[in-house]
GUPA-630189 format. One record per residue: z, x, y of N, C-alpha, C in turn; residue number from 1. Coordinates in nm, 3 decimals. Example, Ala and Ser with C-alpha at 12.3 -4.5 7.8 and 13.67 -1.06 7.14 Angstrom:
<atoms>
0.780, 1.319, -0.569, 0.780, 1.230, -0.450, 0.780, 1.320, -0.330, 1
0.708, 1.285, -0.225, 0.714, 1.367, -0.106, 0.787, 1.290, 0.003, 2
</atoms>
This chain:
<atoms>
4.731, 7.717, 13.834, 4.709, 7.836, 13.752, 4.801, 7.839, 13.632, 1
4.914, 7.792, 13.654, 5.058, 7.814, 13.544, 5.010, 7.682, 13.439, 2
4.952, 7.563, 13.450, 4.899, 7.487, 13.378, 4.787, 7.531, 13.274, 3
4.703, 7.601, 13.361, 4.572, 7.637, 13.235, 4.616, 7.729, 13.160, 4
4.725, 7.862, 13.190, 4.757, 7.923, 13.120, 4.791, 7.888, 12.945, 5
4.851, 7.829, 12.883, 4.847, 7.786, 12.759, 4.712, 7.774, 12.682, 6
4.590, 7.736, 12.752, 4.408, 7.752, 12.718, 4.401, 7.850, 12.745, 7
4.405, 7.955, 12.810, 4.383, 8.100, 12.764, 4.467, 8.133, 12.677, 8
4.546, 8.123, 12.655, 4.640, 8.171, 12.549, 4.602, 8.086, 12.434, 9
4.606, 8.027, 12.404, 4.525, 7.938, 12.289, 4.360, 8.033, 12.249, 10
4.273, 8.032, 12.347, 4.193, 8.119, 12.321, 4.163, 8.250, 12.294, 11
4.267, 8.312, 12.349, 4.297, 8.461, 12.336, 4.345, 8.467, 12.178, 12
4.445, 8.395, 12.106, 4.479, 8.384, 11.987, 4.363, 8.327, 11.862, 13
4.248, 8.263, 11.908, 4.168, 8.283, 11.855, 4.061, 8.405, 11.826, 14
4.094, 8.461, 11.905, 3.943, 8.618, 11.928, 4.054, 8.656, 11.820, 15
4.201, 8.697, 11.852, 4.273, 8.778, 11.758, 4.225, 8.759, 11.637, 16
4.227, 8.657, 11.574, 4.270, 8.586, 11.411, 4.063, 8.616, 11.386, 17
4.038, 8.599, 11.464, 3.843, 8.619, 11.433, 3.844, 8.757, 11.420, 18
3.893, 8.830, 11.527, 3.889, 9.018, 11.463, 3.973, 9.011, 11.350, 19
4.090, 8.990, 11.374, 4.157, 9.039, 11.261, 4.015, 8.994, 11.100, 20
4.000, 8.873, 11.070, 3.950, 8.842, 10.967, 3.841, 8.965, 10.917, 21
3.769, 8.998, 11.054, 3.639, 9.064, 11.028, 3.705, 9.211, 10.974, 22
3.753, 9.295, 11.091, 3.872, 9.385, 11.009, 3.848, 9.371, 10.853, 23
3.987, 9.307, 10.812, 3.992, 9.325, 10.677, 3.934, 9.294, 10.578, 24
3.803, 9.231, 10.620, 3.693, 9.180, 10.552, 3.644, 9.345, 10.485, 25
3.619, 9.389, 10.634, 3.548, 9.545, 10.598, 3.604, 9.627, 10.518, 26
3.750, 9.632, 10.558, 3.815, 9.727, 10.467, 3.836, 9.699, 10.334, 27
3.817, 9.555, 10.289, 3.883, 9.520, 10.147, 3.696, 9.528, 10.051, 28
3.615, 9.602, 10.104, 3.494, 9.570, 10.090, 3.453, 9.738, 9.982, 29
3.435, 9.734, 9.876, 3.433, 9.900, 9.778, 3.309, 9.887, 9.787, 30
3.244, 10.061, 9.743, 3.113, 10.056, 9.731, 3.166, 10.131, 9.554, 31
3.082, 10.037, 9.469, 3.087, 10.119, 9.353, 3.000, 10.184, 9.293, 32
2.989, 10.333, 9.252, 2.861, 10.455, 9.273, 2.831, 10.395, 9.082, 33
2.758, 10.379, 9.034, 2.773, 10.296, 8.893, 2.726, 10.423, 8.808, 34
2.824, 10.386, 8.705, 2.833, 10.539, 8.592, 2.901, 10.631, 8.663, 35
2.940, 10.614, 8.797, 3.061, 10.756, 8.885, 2.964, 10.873, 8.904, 36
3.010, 10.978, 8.858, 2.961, 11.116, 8.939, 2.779, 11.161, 8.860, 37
2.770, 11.087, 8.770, 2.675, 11.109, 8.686, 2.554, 10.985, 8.747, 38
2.587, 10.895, 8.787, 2.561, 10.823, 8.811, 2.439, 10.732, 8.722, 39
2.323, 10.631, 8.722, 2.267, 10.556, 8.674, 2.170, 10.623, 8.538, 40
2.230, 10.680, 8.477, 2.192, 10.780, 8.399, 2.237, 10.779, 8.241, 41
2.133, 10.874, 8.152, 2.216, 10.835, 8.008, 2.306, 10.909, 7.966, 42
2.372, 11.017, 8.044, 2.471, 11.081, 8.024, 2.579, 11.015, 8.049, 43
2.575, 10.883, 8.122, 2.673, 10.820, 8.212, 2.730, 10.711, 8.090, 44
2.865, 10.744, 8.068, 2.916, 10.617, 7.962, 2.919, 10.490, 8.061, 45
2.857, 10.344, 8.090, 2.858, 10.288, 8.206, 2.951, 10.215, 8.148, 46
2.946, 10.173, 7.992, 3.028, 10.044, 7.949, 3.188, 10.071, 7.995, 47
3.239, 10.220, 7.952, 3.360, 10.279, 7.995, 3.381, 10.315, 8.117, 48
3.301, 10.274, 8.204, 3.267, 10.342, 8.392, 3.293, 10.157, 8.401, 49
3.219, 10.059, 8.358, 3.266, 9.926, 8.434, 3.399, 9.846, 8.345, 50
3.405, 9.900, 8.219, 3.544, 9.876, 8.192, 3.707, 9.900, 8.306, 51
3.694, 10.008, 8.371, 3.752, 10.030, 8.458, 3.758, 9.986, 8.614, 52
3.686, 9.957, 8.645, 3.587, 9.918, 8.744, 3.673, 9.735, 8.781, 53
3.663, 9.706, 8.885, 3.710, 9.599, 8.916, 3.566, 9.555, 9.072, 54
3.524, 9.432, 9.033, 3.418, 9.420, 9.151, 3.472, 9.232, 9.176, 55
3.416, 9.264, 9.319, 3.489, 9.151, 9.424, 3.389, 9.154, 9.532, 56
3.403, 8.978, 9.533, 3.303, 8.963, 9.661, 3.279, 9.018, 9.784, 57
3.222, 9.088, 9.819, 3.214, 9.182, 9.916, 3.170, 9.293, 9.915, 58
3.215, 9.347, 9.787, 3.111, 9.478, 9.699, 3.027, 9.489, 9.710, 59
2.958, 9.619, 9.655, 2.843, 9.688, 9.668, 2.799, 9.783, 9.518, 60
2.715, 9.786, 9.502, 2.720, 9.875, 9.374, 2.612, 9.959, 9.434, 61
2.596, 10.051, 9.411, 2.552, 10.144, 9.416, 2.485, 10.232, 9.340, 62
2.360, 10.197, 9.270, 2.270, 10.269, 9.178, 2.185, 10.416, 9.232, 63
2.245, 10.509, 9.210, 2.187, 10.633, 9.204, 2.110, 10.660, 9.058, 64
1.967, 10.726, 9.087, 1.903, 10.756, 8.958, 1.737, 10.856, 8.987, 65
1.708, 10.912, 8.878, 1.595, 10.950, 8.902, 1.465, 10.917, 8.882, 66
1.322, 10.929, 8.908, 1.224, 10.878, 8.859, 1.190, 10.823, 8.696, 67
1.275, 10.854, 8.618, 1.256, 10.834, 8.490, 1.308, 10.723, 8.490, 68
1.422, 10.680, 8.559, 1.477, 10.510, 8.569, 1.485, 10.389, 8.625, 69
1.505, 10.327, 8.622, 1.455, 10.193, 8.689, 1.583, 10.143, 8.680, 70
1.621, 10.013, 8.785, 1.707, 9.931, 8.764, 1.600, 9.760, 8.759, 71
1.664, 9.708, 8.609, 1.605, 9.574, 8.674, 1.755, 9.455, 8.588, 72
1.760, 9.382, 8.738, 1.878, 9.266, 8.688, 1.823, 9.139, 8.635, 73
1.891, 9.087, 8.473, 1.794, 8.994, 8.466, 1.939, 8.953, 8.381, 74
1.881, 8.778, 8.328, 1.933, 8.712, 8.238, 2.079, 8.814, 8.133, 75
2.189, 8.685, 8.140, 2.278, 8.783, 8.009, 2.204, 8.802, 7.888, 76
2.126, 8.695, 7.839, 2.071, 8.692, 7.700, 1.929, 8.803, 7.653, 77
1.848, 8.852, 7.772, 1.790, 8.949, 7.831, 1.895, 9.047, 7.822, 78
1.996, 9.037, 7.864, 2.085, 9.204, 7.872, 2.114, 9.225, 7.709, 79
2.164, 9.138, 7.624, 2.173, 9.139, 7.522, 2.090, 9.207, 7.449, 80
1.964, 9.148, 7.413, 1.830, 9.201, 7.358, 1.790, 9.315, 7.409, 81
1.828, 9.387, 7.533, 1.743, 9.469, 7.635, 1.615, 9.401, 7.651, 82
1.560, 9.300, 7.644, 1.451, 9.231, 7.687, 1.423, 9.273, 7.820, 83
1.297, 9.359, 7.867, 1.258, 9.418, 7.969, 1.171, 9.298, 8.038, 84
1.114, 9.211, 7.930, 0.975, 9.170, 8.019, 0.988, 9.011, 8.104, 85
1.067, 8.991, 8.130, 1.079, 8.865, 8.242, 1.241, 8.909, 8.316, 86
1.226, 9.018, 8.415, 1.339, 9.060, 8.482, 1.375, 8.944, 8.611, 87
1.505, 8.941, 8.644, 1.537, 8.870, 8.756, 1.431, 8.933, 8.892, 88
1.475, 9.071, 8.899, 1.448, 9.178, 9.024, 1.430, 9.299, 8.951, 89
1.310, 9.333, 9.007, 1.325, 9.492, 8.982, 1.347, 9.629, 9.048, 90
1.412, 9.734, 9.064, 1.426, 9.839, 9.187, 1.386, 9.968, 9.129, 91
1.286, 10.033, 9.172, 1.294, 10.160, 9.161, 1.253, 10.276, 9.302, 92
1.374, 10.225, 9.355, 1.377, 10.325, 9.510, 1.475, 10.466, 9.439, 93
1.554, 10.448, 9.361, 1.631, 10.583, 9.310, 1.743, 10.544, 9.380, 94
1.758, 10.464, 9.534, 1.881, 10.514, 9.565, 1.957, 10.314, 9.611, 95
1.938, 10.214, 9.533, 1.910, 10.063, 9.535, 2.140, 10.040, 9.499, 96
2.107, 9.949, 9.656, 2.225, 9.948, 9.704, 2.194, 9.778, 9.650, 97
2.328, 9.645, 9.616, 2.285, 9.601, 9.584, 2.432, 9.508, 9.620, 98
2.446, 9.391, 9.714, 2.574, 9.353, 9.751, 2.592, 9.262, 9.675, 99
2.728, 9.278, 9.646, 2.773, 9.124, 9.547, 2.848, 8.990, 9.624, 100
2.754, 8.909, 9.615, 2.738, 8.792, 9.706, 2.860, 8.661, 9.651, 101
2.864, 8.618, 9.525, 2.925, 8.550, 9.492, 2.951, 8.579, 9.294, 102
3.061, 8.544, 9.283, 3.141, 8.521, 9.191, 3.058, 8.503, 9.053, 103
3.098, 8.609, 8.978, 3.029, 8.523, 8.874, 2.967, 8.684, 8.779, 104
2.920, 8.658, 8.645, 2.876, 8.782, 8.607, 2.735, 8.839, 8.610, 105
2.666, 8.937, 8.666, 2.596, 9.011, 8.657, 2.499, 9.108, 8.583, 106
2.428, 9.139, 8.579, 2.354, 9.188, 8.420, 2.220, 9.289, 8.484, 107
2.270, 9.388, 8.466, 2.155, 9.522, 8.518, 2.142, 9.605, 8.400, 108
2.016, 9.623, 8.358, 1.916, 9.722, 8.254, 1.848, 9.827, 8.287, 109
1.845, 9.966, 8.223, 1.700, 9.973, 8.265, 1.604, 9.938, 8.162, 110
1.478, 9.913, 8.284, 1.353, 9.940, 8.187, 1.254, 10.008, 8.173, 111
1.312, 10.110, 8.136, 1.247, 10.190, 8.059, 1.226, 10.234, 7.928, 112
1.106, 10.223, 7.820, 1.165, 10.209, 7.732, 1.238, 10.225, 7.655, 113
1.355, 10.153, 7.552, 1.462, 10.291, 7.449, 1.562, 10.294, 7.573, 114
1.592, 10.287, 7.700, 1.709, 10.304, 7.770, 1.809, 10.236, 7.718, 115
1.800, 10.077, 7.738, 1.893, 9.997, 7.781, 1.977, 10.008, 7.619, 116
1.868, 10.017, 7.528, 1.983, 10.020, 7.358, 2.032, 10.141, 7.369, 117
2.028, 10.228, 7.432, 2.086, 10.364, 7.387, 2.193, 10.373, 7.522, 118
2.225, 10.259, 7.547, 2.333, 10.274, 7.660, 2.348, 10.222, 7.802, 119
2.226, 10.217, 7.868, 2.207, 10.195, 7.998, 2.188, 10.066, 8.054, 120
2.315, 10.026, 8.054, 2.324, 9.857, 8.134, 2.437, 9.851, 8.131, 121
2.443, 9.706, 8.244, 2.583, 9.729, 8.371, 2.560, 9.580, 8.290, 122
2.700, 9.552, 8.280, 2.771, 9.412, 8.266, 2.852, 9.384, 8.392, 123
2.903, 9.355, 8.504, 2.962, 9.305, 8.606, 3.011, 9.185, 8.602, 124
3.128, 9.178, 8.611, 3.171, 9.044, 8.625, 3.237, 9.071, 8.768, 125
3.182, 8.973, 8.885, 3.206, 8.991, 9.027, 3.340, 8.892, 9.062, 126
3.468, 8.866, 9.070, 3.621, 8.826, 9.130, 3.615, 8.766, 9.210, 127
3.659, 8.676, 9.279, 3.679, 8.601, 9.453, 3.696, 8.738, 9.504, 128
3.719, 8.776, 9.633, 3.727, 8.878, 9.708, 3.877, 8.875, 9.750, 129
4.016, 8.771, 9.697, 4.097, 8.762, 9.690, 4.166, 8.766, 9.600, 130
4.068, 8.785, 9.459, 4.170, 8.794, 9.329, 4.173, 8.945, 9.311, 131
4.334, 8.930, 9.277, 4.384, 9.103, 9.239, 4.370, 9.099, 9.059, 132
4.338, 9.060, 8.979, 4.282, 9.070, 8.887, 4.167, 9.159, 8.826, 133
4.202, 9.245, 8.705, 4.104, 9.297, 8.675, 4.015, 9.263, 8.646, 134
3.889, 9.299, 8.656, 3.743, 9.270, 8.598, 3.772, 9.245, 8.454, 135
3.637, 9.184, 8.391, 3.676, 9.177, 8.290, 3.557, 9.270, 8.184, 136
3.616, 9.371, 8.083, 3.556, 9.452, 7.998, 3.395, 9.400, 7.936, 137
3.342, 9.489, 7.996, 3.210, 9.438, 7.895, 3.203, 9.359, 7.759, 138
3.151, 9.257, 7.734, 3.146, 9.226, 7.593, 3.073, 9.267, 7.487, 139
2.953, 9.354, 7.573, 2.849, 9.348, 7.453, 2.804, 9.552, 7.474, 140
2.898, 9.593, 7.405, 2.850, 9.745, 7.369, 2.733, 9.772, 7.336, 141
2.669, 9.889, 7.339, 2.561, 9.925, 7.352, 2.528, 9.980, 7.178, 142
2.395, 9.861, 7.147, 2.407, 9.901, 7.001, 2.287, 9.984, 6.966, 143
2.260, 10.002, 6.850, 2.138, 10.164, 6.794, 2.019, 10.096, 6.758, 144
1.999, 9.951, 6.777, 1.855, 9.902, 6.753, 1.772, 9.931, 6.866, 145
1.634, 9.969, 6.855, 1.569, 10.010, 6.906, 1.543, 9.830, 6.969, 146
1.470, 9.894, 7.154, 1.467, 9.780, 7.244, 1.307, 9.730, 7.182, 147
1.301, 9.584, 7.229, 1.191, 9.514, 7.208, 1.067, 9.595, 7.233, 148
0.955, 9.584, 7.171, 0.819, 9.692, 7.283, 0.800, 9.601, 7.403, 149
0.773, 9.651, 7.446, 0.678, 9.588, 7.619, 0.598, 9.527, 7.589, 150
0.556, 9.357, 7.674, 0.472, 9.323, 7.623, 0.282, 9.353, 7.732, 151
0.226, 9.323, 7.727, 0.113, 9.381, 7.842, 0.105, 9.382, 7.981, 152
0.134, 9.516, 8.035, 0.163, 9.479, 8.162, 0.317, 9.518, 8.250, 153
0.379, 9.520, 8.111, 0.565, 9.500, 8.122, 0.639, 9.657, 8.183, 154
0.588, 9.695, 8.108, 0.626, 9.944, 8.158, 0.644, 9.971, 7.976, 155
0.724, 10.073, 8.046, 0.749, 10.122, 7.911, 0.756, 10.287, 7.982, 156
0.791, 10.380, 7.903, 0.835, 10.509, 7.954, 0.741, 10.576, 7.913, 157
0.568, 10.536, 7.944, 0.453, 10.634, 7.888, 0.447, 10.680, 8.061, 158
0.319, 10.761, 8.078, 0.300, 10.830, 8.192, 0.215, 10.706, 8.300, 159
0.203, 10.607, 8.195, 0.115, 10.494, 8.281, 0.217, 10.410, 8.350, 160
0.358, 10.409, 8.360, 0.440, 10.279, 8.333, 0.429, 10.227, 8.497, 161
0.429, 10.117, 8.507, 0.408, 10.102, 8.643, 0.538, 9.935, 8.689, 162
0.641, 9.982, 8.738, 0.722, 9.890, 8.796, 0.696, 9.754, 8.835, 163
0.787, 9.624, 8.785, 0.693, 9.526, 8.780, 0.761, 9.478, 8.964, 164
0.704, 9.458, 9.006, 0.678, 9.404, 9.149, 0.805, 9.310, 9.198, 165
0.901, 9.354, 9.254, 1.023, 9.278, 9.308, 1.008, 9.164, 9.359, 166
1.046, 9.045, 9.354, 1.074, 8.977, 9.449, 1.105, 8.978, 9.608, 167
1.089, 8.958, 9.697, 1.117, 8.973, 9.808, 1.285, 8.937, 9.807, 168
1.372, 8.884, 9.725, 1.476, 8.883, 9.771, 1.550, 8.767, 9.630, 169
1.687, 8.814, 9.629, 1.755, 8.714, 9.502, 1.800, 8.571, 9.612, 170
1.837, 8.641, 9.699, 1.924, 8.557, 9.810, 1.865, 8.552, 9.954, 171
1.890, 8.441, 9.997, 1.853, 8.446, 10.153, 1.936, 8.594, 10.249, 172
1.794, 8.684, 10.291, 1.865, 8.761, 10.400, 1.877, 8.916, 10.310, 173
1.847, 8.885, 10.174, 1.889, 9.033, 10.090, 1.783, 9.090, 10.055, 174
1.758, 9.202, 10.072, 1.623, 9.282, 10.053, 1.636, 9.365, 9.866, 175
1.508, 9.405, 9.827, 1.525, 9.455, 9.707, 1.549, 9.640, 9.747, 176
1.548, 9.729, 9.879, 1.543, 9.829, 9.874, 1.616, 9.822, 10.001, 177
1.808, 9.813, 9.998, 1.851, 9.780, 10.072, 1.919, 9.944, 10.081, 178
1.965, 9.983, 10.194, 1.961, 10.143, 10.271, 2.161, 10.156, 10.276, 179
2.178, 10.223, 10.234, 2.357, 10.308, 10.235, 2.405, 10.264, 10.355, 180
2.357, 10.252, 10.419, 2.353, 10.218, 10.621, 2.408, 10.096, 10.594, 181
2.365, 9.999, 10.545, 2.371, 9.848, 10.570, 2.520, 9.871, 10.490, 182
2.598, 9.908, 10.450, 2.743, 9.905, 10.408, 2.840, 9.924, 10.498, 183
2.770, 10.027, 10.582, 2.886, 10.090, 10.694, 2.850, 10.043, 10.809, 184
2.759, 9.971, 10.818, 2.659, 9.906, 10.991, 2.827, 9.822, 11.006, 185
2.847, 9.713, 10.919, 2.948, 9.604, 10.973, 3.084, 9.657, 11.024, 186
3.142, 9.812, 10.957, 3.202, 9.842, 11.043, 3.272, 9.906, 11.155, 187
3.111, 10.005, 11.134, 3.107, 10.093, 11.241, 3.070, 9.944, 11.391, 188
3.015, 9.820, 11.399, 2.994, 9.700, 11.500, 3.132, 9.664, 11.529, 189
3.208, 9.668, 11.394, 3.357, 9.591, 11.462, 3.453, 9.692, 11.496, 190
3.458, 9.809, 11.482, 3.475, 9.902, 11.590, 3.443, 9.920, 11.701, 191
3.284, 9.913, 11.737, 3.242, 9.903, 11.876, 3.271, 9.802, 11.933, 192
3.281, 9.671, 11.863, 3.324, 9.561, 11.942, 3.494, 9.528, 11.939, 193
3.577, 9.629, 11.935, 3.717, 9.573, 11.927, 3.759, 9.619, 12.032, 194
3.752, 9.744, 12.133, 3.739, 9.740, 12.283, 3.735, 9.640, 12.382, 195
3.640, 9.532, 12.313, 3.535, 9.472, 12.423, 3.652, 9.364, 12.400, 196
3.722, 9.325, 12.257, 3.775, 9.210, 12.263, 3.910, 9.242, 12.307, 197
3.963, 9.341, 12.303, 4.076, 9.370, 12.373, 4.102, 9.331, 12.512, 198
3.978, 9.364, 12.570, 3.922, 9.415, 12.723, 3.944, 9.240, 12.750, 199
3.894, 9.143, 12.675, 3.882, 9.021, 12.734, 4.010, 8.907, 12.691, 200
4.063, 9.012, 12.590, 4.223, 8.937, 12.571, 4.293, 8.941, 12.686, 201
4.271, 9.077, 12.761, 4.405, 9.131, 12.901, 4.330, 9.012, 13.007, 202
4.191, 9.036, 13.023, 4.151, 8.953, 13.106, 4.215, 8.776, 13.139, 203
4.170, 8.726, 13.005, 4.225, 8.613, 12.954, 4.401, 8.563, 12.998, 204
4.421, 8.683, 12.973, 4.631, 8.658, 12.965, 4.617, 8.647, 13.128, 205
4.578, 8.754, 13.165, 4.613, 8.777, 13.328, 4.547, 8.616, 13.461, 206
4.468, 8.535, 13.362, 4.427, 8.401, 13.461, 4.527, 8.267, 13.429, 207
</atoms>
């Protein structure tokens, strides 16, 4: 018995270092509400809302908005132009949760028409989930030329406009109308499961 002991203990120190990771995975994990209390909107200064703003792998952004808006993420050179009509993804659930998977910068419009020049687009530049570094400031302010027209088919902000059809997914496993739930599911699980690993650490020590 006094022999195997060191393999439980060896194993027991693994469950630790596996919770622990998951832990602080969760906690180091922001949800960012985009444009803040105003949220996805043209009252919302966003360029001065993600100037401040720091996003890291693990994030979440969080687009609140009303029927008049759309979110669609596409190309930087598209964000530039406000070019509406060949979007990455498009969302118009109103309430489009949206996780940031890996590193790198980001580019959300709306399209609707006349939005995106008169203000409404997210520049993101997404951090390792270990760099304490600030984000970095939008580059491209929001200028007074009117956006491209739509081309047939594309929307536009008449009473006909009709959302162009999402992709099933940017990434393996990621939905386009992903639910507030799926932020807090991971750690309301590693709560329920940190009992259980406790429960089998004592077990473990005691053979």
């Amino acid at each position: 018995m006094e022999g195997s002991r060191p393999q439980w203990t060896a194993k027991a120190s693994i469950l630790i270092v596996i919770m622990a990771s998951i832990l602080l995975r969760g906690v180091s994990a922001a949800n960012h509400t985009v444009g803040g209390v105003s949220g996805w909107d043209l009252t919302s200064n966003i360029q001065a809302w993600a100037s401040q703003t720091t996003f890291h792998v693990g994030d979440y952004l969080v687009f609140s908005y009303t029927p008049v808006h759309d979110v669609l993420e596409v190309e930087e050179e598209d964000y530039k132009s406000c070019d509406i009509s060949d979007p990455i993804r498009t969302y118009n659930d109103g309430e489009t949760v949206i996780p940031l998977t890996q590193e790198g910068p980001r580019y959300f419009i709306c399209g609707r028409q006349g939005h995106c020049s008169m203000g409404l687009k997210l520049e993101a530049h997404v951090l390792a989930a270990n760099d304490t570094r600030r984000g970095r400031s939008p580059a491209t302010p929001p200028n007074n030329s009117p956006s491209p027209p739509p081309q047939d088919g594309d929307g536009g902000d008449d009473d006909g406009y009709e959302p162009n059809t999402p992709p099933s997914s940017h990434a393996p496993g990621l939905t386009n109308h992903a639910s507030p739930l799926h932020m807090i599911m991971p750690s309301v699980t590693t709560l329920l499961l940190l009992p259980v690993f406790v429960v089998m650490i004592n077990i473990l020590g005691c053979h």
